[in-house]
C-alpha positions in Angstrom: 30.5 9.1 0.6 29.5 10.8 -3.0 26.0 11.2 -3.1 23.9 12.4 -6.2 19.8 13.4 -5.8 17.9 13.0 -9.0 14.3 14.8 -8.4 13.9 17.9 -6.2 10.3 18.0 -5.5 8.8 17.2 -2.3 10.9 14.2 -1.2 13.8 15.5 -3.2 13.5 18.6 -1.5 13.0 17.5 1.9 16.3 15.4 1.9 18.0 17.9 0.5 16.9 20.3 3.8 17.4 17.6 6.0 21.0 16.4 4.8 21.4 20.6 5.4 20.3 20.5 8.5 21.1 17.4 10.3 24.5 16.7 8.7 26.6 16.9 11.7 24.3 14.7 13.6 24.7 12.0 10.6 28.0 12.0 10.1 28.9 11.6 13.7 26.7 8.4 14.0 28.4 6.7 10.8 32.0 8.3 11.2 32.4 9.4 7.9 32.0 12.3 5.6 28.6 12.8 3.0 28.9 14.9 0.4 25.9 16.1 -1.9 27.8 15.7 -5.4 25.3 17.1 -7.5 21.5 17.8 -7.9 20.1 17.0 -10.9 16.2 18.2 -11.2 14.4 20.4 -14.1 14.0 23.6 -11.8 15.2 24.6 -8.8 13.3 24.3 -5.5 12.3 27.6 -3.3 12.8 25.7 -0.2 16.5 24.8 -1.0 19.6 26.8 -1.2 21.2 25.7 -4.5 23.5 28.9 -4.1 26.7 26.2 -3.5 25.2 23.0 -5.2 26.4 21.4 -8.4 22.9 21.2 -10.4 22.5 20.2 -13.5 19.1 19.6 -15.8 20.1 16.8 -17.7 19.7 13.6 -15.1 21.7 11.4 -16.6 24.9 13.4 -16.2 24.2 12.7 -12.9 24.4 9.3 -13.5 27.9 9.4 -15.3 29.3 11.3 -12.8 32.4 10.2 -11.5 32.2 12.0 -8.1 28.7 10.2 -7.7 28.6 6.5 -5.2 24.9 7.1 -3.9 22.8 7.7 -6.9 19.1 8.8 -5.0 16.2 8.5 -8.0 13.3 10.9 -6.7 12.3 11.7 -10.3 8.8 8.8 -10.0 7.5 7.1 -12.6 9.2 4.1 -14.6 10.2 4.7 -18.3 12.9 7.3 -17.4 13.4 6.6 -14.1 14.5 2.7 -14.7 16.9 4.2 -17.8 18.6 6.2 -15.0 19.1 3.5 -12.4 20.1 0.9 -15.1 22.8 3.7 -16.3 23.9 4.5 -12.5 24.2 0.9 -12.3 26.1 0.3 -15.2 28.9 2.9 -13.7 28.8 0.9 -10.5 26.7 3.5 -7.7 24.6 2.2 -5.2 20.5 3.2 -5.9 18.3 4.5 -2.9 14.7 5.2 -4.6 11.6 6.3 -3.0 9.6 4.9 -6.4 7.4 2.0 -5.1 6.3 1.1 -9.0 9.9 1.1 -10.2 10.4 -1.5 -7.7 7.3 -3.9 -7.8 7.3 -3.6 -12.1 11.3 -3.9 -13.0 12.8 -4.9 -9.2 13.8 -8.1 -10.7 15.8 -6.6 -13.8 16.9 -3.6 -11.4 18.1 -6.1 -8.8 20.0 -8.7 -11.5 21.8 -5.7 -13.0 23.1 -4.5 -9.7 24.1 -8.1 -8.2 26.5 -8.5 -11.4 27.6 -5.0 -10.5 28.2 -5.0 -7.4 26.4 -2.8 -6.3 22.8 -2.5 -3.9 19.5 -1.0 -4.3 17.9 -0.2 -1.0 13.8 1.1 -1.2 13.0 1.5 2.7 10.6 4.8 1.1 9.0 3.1 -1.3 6.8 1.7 1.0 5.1 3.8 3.7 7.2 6.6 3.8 9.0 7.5 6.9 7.8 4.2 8.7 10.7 1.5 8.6 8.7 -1.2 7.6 11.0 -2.2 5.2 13.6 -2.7 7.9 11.7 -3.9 10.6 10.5 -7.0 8.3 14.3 -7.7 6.6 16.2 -6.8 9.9 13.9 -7.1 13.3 11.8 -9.9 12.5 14.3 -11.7 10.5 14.5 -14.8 12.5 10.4 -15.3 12.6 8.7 -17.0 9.9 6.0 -14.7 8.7 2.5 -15.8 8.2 0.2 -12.5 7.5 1.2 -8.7 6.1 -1.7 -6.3 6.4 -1.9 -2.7 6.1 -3.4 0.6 5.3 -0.7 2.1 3.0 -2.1 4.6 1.2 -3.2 7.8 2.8 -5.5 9.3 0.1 -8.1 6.6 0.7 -7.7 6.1 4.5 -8.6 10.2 4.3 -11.3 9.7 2.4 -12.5 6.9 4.7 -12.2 8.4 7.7 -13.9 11.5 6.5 -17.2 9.5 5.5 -16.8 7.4 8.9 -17.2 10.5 10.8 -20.3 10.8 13.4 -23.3 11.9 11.7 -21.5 12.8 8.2 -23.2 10.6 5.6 -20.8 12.1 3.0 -20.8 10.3 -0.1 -17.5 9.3 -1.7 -17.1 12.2 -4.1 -17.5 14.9 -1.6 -14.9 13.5 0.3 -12.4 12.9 -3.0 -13.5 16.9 -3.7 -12.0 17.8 -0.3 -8.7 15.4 -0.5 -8.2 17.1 -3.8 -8.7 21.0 -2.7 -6.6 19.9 0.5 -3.2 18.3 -1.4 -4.4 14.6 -0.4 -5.4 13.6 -3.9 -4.2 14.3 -7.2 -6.6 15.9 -10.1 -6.9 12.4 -11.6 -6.9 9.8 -8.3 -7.0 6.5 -10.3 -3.8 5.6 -9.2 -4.8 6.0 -5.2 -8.7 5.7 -5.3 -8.4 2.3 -7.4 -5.6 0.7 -5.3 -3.2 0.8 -7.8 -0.5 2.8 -5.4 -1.1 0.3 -3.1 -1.1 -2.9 -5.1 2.6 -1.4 -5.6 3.5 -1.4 -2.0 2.3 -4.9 -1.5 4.0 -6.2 -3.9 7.3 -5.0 -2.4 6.3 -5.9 1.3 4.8 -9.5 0.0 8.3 -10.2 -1.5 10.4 -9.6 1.4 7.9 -11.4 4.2 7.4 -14.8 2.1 10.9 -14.4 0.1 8.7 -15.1 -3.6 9.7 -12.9 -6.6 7.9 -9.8 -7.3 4.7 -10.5 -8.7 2.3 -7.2 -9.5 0.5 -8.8 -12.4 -0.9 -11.3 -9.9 -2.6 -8.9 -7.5 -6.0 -8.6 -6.5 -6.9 -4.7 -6.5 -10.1 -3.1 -5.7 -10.7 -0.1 -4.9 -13.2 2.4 -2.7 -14.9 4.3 -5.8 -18.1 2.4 -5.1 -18.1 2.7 -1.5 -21.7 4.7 -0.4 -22.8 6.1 2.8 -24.6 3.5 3.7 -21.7 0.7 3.8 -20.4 3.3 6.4 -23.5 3.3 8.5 -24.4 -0.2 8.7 -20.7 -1.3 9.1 -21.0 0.6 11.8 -24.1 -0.4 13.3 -22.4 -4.0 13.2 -19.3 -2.7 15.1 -16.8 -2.7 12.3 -15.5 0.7 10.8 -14.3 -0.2 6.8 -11.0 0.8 5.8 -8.7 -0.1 2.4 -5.9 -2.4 3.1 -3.6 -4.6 1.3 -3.2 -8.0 2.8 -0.5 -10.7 2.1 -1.6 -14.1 3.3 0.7 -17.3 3.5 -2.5 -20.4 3.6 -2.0 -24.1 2.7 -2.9 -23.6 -1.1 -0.7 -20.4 -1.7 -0.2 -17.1 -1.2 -2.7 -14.8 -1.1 -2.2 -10.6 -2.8 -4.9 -8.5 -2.4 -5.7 -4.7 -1.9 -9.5 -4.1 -1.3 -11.9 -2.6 1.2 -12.3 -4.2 4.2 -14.2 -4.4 7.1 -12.5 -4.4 10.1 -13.8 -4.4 13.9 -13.4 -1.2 16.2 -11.6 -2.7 18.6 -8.4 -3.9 16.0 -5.5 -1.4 16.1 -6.1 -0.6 12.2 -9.2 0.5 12.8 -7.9 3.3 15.0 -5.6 4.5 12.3 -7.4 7.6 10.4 -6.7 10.3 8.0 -3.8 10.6 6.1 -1.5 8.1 8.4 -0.6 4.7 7.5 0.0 1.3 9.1 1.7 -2.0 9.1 0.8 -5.0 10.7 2.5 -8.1 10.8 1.7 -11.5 12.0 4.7 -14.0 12.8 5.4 -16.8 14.5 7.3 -15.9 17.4 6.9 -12.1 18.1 3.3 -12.4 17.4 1.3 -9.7 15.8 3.1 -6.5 15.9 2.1 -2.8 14.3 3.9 0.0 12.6 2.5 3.2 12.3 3.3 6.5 10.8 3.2 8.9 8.5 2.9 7.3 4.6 4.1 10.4 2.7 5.3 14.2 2.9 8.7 15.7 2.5 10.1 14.6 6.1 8.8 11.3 6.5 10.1 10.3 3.2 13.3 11.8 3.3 13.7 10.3 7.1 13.5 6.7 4.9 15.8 7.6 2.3 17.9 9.0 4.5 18.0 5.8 5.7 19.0 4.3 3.2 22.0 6.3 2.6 23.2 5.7 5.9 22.8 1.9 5.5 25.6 2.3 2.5 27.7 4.6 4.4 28.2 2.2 7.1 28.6 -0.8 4.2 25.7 -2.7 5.3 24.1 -4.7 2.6 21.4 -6.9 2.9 20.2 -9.5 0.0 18.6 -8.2 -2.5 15.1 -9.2 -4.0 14.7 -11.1 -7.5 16.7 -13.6 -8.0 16.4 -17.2 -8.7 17.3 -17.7 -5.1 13.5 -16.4 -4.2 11.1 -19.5 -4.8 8.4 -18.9 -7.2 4.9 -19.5 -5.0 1.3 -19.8 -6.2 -0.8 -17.0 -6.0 -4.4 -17.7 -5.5 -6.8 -16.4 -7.5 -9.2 -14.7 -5.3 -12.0 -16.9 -6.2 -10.2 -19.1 -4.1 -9.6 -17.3 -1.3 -11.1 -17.4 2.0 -12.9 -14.9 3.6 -16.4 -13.7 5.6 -18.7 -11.1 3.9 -20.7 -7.9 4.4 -23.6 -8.1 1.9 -25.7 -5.1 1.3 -29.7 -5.4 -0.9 -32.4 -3.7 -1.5 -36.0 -5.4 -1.6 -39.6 -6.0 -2.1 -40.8 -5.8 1.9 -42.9 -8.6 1.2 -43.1 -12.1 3.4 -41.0 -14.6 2.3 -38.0 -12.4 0.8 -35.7 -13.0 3.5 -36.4 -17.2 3.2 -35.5 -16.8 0.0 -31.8 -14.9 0.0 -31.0 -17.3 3.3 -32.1 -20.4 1.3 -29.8 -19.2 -1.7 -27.5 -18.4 0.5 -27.3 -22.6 1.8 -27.6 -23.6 -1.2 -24.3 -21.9 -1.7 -22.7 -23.3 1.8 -22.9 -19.6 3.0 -23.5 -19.2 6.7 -25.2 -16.0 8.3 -23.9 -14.5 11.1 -25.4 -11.2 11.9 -28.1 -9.6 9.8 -29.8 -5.9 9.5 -33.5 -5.3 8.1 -34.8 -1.5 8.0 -37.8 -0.3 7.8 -39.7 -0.2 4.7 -39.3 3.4 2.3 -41.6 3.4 -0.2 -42.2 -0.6 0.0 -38.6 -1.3 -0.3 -36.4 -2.5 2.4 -32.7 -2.9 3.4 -30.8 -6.1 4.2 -27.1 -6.0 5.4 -26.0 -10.1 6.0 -22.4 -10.4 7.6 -21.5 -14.1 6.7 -18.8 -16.7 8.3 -15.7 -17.5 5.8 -16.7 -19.0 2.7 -14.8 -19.4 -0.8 -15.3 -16.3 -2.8 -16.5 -18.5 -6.0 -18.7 -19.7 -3.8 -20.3 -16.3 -2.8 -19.9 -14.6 -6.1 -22.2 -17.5 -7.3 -24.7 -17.0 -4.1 -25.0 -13.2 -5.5 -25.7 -13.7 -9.0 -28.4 -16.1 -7.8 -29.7 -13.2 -5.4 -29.9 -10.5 -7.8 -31.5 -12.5 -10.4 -34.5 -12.8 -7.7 -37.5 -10.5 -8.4 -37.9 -9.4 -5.4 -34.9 -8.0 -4.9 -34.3 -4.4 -6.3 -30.3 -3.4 -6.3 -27.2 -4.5 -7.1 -25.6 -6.7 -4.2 -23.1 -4.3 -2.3 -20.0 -7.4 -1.3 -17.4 -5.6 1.3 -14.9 -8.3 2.8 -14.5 -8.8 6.2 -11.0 -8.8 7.9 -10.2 -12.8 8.8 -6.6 -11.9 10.1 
């Protein structure tokens, strides 16, 4: 087996280093020769010895080439990076990519053009780098119907997290985001982690192989941890729940549910004991139960361990389906107005008699129930309220705030954190 690498940085890189390294281990478990073609990337690595390598600059030569049947897209992005898979596709190679937004914004063009070719498209490193999530959902839990996803899939966030959950930090978020910067974990602009984005993409992916519904991005719910303050830390702790960022797929009577947002999530659930840069997948089905994956979520081996893979999935000829076609039943996403879910609401105000009659008769009037609630002392005649609610619909408690804030006596913003109902 031909294969081709497009991308040498740190994935591209580390699979090149570990096909080096561990190729007689490989190709005595799959009984057949693999043989790196050629490397197309714009520079050369300093970790990898190109001195016998076929590398070219121009990616797409990569993609005509002849003596290429693996085509491995580690270049990112979408513009270029689709262009090259569509054009590896067209010349009938098999696609392993490690680019989670190729496959949750053009899967279902990607996937069409290789079922008329005849060729597959595996992603295992799109999602969670070197943990097998990808597998374990399409291979060892195939024969369970799955109700739940949930998971902390991006490590830039769960870093940041952690750090301001530490004992005695109060750090505020961007002290923490300065450190994941000067330390690798975050990129100079973090939109892409810090707002969910990276893993809205992930979701997406997982969401479409647990429930078997088309790829559907445009429909997610993301929210991310930018506005989460040192105090949400402290009194989520004081009610026994650490908060962490997490991306939840949710199969309910009404439809399915996307969303990636910080959560609440007690101390004693395994997710909660997943910190810094590490990931997590849990998954909730009908007959093996709730079961975890955990791991590393990035990094040159981890990666490379899933694309590797991959590669050895062709080798052997497996070939699972593939995701987008008119085979997958569209499903109804909910809004999240309509979803489900108990609250962690934080308020500043007037320490006065009366005030806290007020937000719990607003809070009825709303059909929201109180389950636990937090008043602190009074600094400079204001006080602190933290409410932890039961489920309600979200309309419902958006509506509850608006009334809230709108009340004179009370002095901030209304700090809404969700509370993990899985």
């Amino acid at each position: 087996m031909r294969i081709g690498i497009c991308g040498l940085g740190t994935v591209g890189s580390g699979l090149f280093n570990l096909l080096e390294s561990n190729r007689a281990d490989i190709e005595r478990k799959v009984g057949r020769n693999i043989i790196l073609s050629q490397v197309g990337c714009r520079r050369d690595h300093p970790d990898c010895d190109l001195s016998s390598t076929n590398v070219t600059r121009d990616i797409f030569e990569v993609a005509n080439n002849p003596d290429v049947d693996v085509l491995v897209e580690l270049i990112g992005g979408t513009d270029v990076a689709k262009d090259l898979v569509m054009q590896a596709i067209s010349n009938g190679k098999h696609i392993v990519t490690a680019n989670k937004a190729l496959i949750a914004l053009h899967g279902d063009e990607v996937f069409s053009a290789a079922e008329q070719a005849g060729v597959s498209v595996h992603y295992e490193a799109a999602v969670a780098g070197g943990i097998p999530i990808v597998k374990s959902i399409r291979e060892g839990l195939a024969g369970n119907t799955i109700e739940w996803v949930a998971g902390i899939i991006n490590g830039t966030t769960n870093f940041i997290l952690t750090e301001m959950s530490r004992e005695g930090s109060n750090r505020s978020f961007d002290d923490v985001l300065a450190e994941a910067q000067a330390l690798g974990y975050a990129e100079a602009d973090p939109t892409f982690d810090v707002e969910g984005i990276d893993a809205a993409h992930k979701l997406t992916i997982l969401a479409a192989i647990a429930f078997g519904v088309p790829l559907n991005f445009s429909a997610m719910y993301t929210e991310g941890i930018s506005a989460i303050s040192a105090d949400d830390i402290k009194f989520a702790n004081e009610l026994g729940y650490c908060i962490k960022h997490l991306g939840i797929a949710r199969q309910s009577g009404d439809g399915l549910e996307l969303r990636v947002h910080p959560t609440l999530v007690e101390k004693d659930q395994m997710l909660a004991q997943v910190n810094g840069v590490m990931n997590a997948v849990m998954v909730g089905s009908d007959a093996a139960g709730s079961t975890m994956y955990y791991g590393a979520g990035a990094g040159a081996g981890p990666t490379a361990s899933s694309v590797m893979a991959d590669i050895i999935d062709i080798v052997r000829g497996g070939k699972l389906p593939d995701l987008g076609f008119a085979s997958l039943a569209p499903t109804d996403i909910l809004p999240i107005e309509k979803v489900k879910s108990s609250y962690c609401l934080r308020l500043g105000v007037v320490d006065q008699a009366g005030v806290m009659a007020n937000v719990s008769t607003i809070l009825s009037r709303h059909r929201v129930s109180i389950e636990a609630l937090i008043q602190k002392d009074a600094r400079r005649g204001d006080a602190q309220i933290v409410i932890l609610t039961d489920e309600v619909l979200e309309s419902e408690m958006v509506d509850a705030i608006s009334e809230i804030e709108a009340n004179e006596a009370v002095t901030s913003k209304v700090s809404m954190i969700r509370v993990s109902n899985l």
